[in-house]
C-alpha positions in Angstrom: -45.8 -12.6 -36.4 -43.5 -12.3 -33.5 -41.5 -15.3 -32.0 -39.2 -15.3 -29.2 -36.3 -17.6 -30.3 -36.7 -16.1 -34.6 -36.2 -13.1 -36.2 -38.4 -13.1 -39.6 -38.3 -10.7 -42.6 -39.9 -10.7 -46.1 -39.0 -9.3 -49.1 -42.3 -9.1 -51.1 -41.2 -7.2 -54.2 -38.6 -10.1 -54.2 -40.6 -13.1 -53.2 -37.8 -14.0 -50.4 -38.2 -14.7 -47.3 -35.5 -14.7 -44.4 -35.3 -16.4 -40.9 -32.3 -16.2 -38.3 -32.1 -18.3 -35.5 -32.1 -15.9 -32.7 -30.3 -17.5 -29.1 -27.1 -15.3 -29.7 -26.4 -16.5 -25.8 -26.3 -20.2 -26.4 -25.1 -20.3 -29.7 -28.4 -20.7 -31.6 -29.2 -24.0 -29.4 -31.9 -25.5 -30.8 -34.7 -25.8 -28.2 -38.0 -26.9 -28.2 -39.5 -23.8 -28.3 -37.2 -22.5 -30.9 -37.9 -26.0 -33.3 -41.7 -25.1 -32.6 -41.2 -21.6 -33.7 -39.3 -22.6 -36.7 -41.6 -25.1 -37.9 -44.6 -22.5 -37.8 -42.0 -19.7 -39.4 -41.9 -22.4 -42.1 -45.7 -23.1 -42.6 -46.5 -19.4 -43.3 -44.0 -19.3 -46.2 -45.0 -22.5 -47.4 -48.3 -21.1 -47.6 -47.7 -17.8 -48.4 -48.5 -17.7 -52.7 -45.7 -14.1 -52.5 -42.9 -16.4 -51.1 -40.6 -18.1 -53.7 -37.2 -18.8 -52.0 -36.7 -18.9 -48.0 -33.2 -18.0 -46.3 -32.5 -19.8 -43.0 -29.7 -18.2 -41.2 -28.1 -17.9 -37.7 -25.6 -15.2 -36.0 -21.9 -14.5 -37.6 -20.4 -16.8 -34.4 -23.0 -19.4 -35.0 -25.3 -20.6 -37.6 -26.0 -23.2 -34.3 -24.2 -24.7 -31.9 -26.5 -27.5 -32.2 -29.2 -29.3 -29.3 -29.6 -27.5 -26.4 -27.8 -30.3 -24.0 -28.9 -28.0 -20.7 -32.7 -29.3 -22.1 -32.6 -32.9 -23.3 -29.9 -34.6 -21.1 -32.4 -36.1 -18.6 -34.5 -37.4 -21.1 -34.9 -41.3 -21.2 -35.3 -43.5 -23.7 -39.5 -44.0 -23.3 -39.6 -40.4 -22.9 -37.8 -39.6 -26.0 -39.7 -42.4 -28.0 -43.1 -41.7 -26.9 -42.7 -37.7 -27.4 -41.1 -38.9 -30.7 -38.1 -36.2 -29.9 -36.2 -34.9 -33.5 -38.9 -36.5 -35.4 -41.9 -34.7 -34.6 -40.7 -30.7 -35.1 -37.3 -30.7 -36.3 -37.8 -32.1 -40.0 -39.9 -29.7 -41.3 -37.2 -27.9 -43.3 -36.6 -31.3 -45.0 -40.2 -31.3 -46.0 -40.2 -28.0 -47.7 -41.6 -27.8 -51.0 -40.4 -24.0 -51.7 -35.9 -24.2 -52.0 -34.8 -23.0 -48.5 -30.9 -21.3 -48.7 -29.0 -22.0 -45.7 -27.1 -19.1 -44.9 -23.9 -20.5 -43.0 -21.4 -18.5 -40.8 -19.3 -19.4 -37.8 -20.3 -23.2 -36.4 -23.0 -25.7 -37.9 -22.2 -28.7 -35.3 -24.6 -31.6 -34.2 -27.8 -30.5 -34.9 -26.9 -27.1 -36.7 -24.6 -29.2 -39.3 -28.4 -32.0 -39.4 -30.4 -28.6 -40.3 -28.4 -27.0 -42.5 -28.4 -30.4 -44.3 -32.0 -30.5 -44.6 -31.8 -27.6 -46.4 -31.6 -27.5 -50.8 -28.6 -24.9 -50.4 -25.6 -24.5 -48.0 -23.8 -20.8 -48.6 -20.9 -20.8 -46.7 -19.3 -17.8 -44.5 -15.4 -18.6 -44.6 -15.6 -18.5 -41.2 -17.7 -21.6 -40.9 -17.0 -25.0 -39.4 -19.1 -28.0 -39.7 -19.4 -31.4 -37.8 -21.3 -33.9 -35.9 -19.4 -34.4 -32.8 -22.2 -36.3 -31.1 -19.8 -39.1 -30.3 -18.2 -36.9 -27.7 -21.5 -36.7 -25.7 -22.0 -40.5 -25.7 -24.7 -40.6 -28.2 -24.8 -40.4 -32.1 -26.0 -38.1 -34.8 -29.9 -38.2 -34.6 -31.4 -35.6 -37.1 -29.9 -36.9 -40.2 -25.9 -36.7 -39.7 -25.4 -40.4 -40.2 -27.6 -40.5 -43.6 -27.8 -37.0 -44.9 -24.0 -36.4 -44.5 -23.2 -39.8 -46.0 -25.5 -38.8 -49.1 -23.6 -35.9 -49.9 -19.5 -36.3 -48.9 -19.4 -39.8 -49.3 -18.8 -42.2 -46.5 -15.1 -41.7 -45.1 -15.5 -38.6 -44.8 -18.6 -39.2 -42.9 -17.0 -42.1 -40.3 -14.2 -39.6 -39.7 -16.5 -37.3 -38.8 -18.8 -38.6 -36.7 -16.1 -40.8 -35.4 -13.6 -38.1 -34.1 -15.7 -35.5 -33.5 -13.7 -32.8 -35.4 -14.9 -29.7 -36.9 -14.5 -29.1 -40.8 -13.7 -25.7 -42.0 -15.1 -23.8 -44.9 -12.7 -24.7 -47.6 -13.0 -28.4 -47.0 -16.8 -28.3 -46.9 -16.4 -26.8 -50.3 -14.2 -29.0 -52.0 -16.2 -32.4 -50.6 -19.5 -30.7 -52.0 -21.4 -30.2 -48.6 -21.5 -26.3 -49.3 -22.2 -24.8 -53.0 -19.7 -21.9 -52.9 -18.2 -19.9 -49.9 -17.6 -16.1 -49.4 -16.0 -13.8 -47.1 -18.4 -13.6 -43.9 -19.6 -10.0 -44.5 -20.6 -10.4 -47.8 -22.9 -13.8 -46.5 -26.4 -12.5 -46.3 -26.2 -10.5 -49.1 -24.7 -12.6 -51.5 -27.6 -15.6 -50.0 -30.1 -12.6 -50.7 -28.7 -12.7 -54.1 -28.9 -16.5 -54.7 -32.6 -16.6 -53.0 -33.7 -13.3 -55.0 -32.7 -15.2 -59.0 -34.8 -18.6 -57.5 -37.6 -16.9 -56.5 -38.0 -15.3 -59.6 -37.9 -18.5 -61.7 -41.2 -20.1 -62.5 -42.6 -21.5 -59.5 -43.7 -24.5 -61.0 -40.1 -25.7 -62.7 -38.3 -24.7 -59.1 -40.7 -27.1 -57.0 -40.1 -29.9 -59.5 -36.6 -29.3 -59.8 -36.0 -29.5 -56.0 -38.2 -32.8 -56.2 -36.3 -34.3 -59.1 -32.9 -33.7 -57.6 -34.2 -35.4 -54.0 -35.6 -38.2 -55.9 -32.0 -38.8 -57.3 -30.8 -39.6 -53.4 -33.0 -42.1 -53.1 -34.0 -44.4 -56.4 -31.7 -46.1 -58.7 -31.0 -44.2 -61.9 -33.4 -45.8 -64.5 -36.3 -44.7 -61.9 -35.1 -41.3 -61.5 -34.8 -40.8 -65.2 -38.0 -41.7 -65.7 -39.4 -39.5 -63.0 -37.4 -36.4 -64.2 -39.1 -37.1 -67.9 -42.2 -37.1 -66.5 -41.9 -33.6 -65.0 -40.0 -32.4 -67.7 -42.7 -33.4 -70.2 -45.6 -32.4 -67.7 -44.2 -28.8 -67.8 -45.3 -28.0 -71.5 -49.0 -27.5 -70.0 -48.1 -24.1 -68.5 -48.4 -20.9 -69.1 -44.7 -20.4 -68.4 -43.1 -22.8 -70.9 -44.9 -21.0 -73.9 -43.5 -17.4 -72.1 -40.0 -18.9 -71.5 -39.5 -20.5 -74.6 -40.9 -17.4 -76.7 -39.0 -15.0 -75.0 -35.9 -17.0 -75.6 -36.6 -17.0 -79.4 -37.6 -13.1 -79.3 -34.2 -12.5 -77.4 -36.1 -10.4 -75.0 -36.5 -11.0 -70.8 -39.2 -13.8 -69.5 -42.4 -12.4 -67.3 -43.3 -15.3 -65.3 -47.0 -15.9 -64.3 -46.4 -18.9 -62.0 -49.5 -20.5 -64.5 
C-alpha cells in the first residue's frame, strides 16, 4: 500500500517489517495525515500472521522534529477536546501488541521523543538528540512526555527536561536508560534490522507476553506483577513451542518455531 507521508517495506523471509517517516522537508513533522497513515501502516502488521517485529524509523537529520506547529497552532481548546487531538490517532504504537524498534537518528523532540517512547525499543544513532521542549511554545508535553519519560529516566531528569527545554544527546540517553544501546549513524538501520530480525524469530507467543509482562511492571505494584508474570509463564507450557524449545535445548541442536 502506498502512503504519502510513509515509506513501508517487509521482510517476509524475516518476519520484519519497516516504516520511515517520510517529511524529509519539515523534519518528519507529525501531521494529521501522516498520524492517519501511520496508524493504518500499523494495523496491517498487526494483522499480518508473516510480521513478527516492526521497525519505526525517520531520516538520518530527523527521526521527527515533532508536531507540525504550522497545523495545530490555531486550534482551540473545544476544538482540540471535541476532535480528541493526540488521543484519537497518535497512540496506536503504544497499543501494539507485536515489539516495534524505534530506529533513532538525528532529533526525537516533542512529539518525536512521545513516539519513540511509545515504542518497546529505542536504538540510538549517535547523532541523536532527544527532548520535550514544549515549554518553549507555551504549552506542555501532550503525547506522553510528562508520564512515559518520567517512567523510564526517573523524575529530575524529566523536570529538567521539560522544564528547560534542552536537547539530550545520544550518550546521555544511554546512560539514563531511555535508549537500549547506541551505534554509529550508518550502521543504524542495519544493526535495528538485526535486533528486529532475532525477535521476530522467537516464538510469537513468549514475545507478545513478554512485551505485556514488562508493561504491566509500569503500572502495578510488584506482588501484582509477579503474579501476572507467573501466570503467563505457567500458561506457556500449553504450546507447541515450549515442548520444541525446551527439547532442542536438551538435544543441543537449533529450535524450529511453529508459533503453536
Amino acid at each position: 500500500m502506498a502512503y504519502k507521508t510513509l515509506l513501508t517495506e517487509v521482510d517476509e523471509d524475516a518476519g520484519v517489517a519497516l516504516i520511515t517517516l517520510n517529511r524529509p522537508e519539515s523534519l518528519n513533522a507529525l501531521c494529521e495525515e501522516m498520524m492517519n497513515e501511520l496508524s493504518n501502516a500499523l494495523d496491517r502488521f498487526e494483522a499480518d500472521e508473516e510480521i513478527g517485529c516492526i521497525i519505526l524509523t525517520g531520516g538520518k537529520k530527523a527521526f521527527s522534529g515533532g508536531a507540525d506547529i504550522k497545523e495545530i497552532q490555531d486550534k482551540t481548546f473545544p476544538e482540540s477536546y471535541y476532535e480528541d487531538f493526540i488521543s484519537r490517532n497518535w497512540e496506536r504504537a503504544a497499543r501494539m501488541r507485536k515489539p516495534v524498534i524505534a530506529a533513532v537518528s538525528g532529533y526525537a523532540i516533542g512529539g518525536g521523543c512521545e513516539l519513540a517512547l511509545m515504542c518497546d525499543i529505542i536504538l540510538a544513532a549517535d547523532t541523536a538528540r532527544f527532548g520535550q521542549p514544549e515549554v518553549r511554545l507555551g504549552v506542555i508535553p501532550g503525547a506522553g512526555g510528562t508520564q512515559r519519560l518520567a517512567r523510564v529516566i526517573g523524575k529530575s531528569k524529566t523536570m529538567e527536561l521539560c522544564l528547560t527545554g534542552r536537547m539530550m544527546e545520544a550518550k546521555e540517553a544511554e546512560m539514563c536508560g531511555l535508549v537500549s544501546r547506541v551505534v554509529p549513524a550508518d550502521d543504524l538501520l542495519e544493526a535495528a534490522r538485526e535486533l528486529a530480525r532475532t525477535i521476530a524469530s522467537m516464538p510469537l507467543a513468549s514475545a507478545l507476553m513478554i512485551k505485556e509482562a514488562v508493561n504491566i511492571a509500569y503500572e502495578t505494584p510488584l506482588s501484582q506483577g509477579i503474579q501476572f508474570e507467573r501466570r503467563l509463564f505457567q500458561s506457556l507450557f500449553s504450546t507447541d513451542d515450549q515442548k520444541e524449545g525446551m527439547a532442542a535445548y536438551i538435544e543441543k541442536r537449533s529450535a524450529h518455531f511453529k508459533d503453536k
